[in-house]
N, C-alpha and C positions, 0 to 999 in steps of 0.2 A: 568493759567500762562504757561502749555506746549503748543507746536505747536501740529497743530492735521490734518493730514491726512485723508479726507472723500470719500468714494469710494462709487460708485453708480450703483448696477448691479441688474442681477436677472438670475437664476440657466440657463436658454435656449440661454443666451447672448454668441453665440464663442465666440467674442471676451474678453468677461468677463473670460470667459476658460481660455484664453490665458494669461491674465492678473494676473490672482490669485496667482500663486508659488512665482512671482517676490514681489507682495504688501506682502505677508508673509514673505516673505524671508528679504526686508527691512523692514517687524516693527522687526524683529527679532535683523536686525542689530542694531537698533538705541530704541529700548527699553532702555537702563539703559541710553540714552541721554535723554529721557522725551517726544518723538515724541510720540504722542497720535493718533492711526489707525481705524478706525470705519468705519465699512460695514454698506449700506445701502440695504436693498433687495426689491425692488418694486415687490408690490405684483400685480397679475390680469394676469401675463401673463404665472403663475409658481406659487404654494401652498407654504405655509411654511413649508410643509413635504419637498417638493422637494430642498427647500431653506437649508433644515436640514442637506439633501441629499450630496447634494454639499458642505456644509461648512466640513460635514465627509470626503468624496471624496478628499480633499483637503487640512485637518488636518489644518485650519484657526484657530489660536488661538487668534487674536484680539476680541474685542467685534464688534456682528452682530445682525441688527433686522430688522423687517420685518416692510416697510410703504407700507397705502393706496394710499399714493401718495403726501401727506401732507407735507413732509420734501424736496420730488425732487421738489414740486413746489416753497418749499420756496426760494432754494439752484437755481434755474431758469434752473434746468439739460433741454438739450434738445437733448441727445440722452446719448446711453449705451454701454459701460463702460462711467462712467465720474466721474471722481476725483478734488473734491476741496480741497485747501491747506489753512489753516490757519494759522498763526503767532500765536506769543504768546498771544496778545491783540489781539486774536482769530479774528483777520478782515482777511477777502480772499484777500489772494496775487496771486493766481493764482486758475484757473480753465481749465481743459485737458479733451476733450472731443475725444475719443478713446481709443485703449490701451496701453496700457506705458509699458513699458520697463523695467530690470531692470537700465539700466546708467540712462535712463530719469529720474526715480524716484529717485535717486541718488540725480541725480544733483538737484531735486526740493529739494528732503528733506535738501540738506546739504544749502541751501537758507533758509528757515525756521531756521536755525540752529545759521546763521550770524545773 
């Protein structure tokens, strides 16, 4: 029944770099609102050590796991960083395929919210 934010990277992605402070920075904000934040890390191009690496490097406190590629192919990602939004009746209202921002993410998350 919460909205859930899904994020699709893997540790060698700049633009993923780039993108990380701000996805932390709002599940931080909107945590006690019920917004649900989950990393996806596609593995093959980058190890789950390296993936470990980076969530340290980073201090990501949402929850993160490692796919063979099973969940981007389900989610239709076709390229990285890419972030899908889900509503509460978890159907995708949106999919961003690059890196976002913190206002972008803002503005998505508080759409989730209505």
């Amino acid at each position: 029944g919460n909205p859930v934010v899904i994020n699709f990277w893997y540790p060698s992605c700049a633009p993923c770099r780039l993108e990380m402070p701000d996805l932390e920075a709002t599940f931080k904000n909107h945590k006690a609102d019920g917004v649900e934040f989950i990393g996806v890390m596609l593995l093959g191009f980058d190890t789950v050590e390296e993936g470990q690496e980076f969530v340290d490097e980073f201090g990501i406190t949402y929850p993160i796991g490692p796919d063979s590629g099973d969940v981007v192919l389900e989610y239709e990602v076709i390229g990285f960083p890419a972030t899908v939004f889900l509503n509460k009746d978890h159907e995708i209202v949106r999919t961003w395929t690059g890196a976002l921002n913190a206002e972008k993410l803002e503005e998505f998350v508080q759409e989730l919210l209505q």
